[in-house]
C-alpha positions as CSV (number, residue, x, y, z in Angstrom):
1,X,116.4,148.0,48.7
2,X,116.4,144.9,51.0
3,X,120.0,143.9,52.1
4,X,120.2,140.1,51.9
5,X,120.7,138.3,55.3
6,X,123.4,136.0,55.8
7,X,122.1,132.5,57.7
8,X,123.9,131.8,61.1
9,X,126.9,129.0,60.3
10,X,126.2,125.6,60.3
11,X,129.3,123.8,61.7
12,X,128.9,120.3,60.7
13,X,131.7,117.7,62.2
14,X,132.1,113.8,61.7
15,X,132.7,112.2,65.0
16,X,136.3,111.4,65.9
17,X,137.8,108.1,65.4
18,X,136.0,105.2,67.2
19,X,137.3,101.9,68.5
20,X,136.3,100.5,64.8
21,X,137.7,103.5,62.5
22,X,141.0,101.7,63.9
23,X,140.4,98.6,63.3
24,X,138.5,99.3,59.6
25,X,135.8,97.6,60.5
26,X,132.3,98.5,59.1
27,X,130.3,99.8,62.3
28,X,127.2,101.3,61.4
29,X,124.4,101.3,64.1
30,X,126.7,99.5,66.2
31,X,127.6,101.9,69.3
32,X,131.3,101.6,70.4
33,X,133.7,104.3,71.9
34,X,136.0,106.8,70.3
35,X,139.4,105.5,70.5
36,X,141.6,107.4,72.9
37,X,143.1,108.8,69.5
38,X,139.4,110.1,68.9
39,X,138.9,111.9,72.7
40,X,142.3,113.6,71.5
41,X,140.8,114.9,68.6
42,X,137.7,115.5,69.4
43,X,139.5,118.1,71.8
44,X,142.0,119.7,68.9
45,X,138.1,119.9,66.4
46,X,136.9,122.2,69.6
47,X,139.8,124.5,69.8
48,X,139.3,125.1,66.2
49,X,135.6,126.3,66.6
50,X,136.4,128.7,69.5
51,X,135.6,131.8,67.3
52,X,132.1,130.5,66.5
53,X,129.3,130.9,69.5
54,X,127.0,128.3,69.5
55,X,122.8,128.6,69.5
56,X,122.8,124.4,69.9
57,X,124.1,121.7,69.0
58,X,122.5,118.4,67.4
59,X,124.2,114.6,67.7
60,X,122.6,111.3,66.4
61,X,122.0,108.4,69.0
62,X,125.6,106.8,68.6
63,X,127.7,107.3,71.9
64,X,130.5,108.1,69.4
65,X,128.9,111.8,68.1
66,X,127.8,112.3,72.0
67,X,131.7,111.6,72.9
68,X,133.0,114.0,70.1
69,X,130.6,116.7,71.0
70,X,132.0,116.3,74.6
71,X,135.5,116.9,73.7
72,X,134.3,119.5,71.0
73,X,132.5,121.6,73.3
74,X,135.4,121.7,75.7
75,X,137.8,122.8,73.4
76,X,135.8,125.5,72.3
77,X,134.5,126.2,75.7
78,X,131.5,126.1,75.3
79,X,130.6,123.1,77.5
80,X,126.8,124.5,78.8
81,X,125.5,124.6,75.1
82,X,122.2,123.0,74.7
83,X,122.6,119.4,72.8
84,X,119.8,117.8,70.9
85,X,120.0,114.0,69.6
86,X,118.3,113.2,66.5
87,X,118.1,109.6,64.9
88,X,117.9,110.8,61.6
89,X,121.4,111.5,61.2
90,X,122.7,108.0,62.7
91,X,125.0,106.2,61.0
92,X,123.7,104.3,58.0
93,X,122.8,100.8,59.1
94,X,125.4,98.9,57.2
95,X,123.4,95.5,57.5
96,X,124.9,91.9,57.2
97,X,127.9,94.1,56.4
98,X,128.0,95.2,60.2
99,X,131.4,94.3,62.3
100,X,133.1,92.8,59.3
101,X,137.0,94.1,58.4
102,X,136.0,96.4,55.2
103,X,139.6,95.1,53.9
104,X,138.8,91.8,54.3
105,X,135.4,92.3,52.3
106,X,137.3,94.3,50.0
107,X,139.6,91.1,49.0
108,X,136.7,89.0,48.8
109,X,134.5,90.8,47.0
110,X,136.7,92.9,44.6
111,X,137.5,96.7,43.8
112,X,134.3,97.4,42.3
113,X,131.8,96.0,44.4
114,X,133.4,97.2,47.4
115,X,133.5,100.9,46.1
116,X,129.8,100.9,44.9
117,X,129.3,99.5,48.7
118,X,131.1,101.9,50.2
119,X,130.7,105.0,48.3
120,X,127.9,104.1,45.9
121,X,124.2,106.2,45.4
122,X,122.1,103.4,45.7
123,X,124.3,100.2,45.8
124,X,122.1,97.8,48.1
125,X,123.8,96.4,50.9
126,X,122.0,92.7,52.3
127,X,120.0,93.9,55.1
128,X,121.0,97.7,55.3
129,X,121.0,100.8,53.7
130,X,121.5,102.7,50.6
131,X,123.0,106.3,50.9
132,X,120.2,107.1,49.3
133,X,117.7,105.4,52.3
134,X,119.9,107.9,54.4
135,X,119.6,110.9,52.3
136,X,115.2,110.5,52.6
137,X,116.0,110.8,56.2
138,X,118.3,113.4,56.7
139,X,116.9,116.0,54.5
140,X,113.4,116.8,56.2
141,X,115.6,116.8,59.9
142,X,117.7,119.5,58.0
143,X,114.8,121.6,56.6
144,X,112.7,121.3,59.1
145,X,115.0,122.1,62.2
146,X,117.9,123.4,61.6
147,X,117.0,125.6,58.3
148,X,114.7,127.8,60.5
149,X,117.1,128.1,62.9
150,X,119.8,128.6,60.7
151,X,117.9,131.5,58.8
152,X,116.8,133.5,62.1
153,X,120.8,134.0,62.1
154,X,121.8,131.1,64.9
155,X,124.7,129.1,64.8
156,X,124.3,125.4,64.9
157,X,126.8,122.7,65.5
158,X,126.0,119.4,64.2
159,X,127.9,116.1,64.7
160,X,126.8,113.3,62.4
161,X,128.5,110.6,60.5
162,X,130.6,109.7,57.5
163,X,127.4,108.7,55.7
164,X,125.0,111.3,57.2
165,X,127.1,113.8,56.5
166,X,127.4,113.0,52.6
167,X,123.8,112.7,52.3
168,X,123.4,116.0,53.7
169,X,126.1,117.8,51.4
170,X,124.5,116.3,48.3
171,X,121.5,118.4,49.5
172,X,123.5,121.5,50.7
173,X,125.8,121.5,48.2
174,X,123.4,120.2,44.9
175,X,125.8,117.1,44.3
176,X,124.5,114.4,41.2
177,X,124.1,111.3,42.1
178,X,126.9,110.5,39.9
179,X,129.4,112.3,41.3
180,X,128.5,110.8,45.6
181,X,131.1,108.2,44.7
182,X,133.5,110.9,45.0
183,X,132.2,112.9,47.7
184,X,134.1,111.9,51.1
185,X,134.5,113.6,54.8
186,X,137.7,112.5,56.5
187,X,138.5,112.4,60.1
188,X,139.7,115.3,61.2
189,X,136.9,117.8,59.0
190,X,134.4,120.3,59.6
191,X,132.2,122.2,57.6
192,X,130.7,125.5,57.7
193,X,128.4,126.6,55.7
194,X,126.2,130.0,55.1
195,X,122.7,128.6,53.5
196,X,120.4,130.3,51.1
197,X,116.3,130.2,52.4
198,X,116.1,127.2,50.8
199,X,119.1,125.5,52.8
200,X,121.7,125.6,49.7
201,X,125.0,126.2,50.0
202,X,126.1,130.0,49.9
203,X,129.8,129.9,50.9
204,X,131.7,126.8,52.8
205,X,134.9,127.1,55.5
206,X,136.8,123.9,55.2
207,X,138.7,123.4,59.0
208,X,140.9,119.9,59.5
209,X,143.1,118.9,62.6
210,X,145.5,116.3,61.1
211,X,144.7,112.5,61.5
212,X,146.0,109.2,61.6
213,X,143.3,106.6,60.6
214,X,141.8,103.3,58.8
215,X,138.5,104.8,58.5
């Protein structure tokens, strides 16, 4: 009898606050810094991972995920690791949305446009994109790179985004559409997951570092 393999760990970690998580502003695309708050944690997330030894690690194209892998990678001392950036797990473009105060927008707008904004499926934002746009992206990157590597038994550390990050748990983790509006990754989280050969989830490890933030 054929003992089942378990998959290498996929460590999956939003990036630390930014200049805009503390101000609530919608940022998207838009590249600013981590705050000093975020360089801080972006530290405490890497001390937490020291136990896990890395294969590679993968960032989008925002200098926020690059920032919180550096601080990430220096906690768990593991600063020499190979990094790869990927566009298909930037930020969702948040369109004419972009910059704006999401509290202010919230007042003007109302309760229930703003959630179905925020945390909808497929609730169209002028000039941006659905969570669903970003799901159709980040799905192939997943099964085509890191599910092989995941499966020949490496560990993989991924920094994403808010966004990114919930369209790639409604994959990993078979989420309904219906329930996305509920689905959420606070500041301070990582993930780890053992996949199945088709890239579902098999167990998850929930790790937080406590946070203080508008995001």
């Amino acid at each position: 009898m054929t003992m089942h393999k378990k998959s290498g760990k996929l460590t999956i970690s939003r990036h630390a606050e930014s200049e805009w998580n503390a101000l609530g502003k919608w940022t998207g695309l838009t590249d600013v810094d981590l705050s000093e708050a975020g360089h801080q944690q972006a530290h405490q997330l890497g001390i937490l991972l020291e136990d896990i030894p890395f294969a590679a690690a993968y960032h989008s194209e925002q200098r926020r995920t690059h920032q919180t892998l550096d601080g990430i990678l220096k906690g768990a001392k593991q600063e020499e690791l190979t990094r790869h950036e990927n566009g298909a797990v930037n930020e969702r473009d948040y369109g004419d949305l972009t910059g704006k105060n999401k509290w202010e927008v919230k007042d003007e707008i109302g309760e229930e446009a703003f959630h179905g904004i925020r945390r909808g499926w497929d609730h169209p934002v002028p000039g941006g994109e659905t969570l669903k746009d970003v799901h159709a992206r980040v799905v192939p990157f997943y099964l085509e790179e890191l599910l092989p590597r995941l499966l020949a038994g490496e560990n993989i550390l991924l920094v994403a985004h808010g966004n990114s990050i919930r369209a790639l748990m409604k994959y990993i983790e078979d989420i309904p559409e219906s329930d996305m509006a509920e689905v959420e990754l606070p500041l301070g989280t990582i993930l780890i997951y053992h996949v199945t050969t088709d890239g579902h989830c098999e167990n998850k490890e929930v790790r937080t570092v406590e946070v203080s933030s508008k995001a």
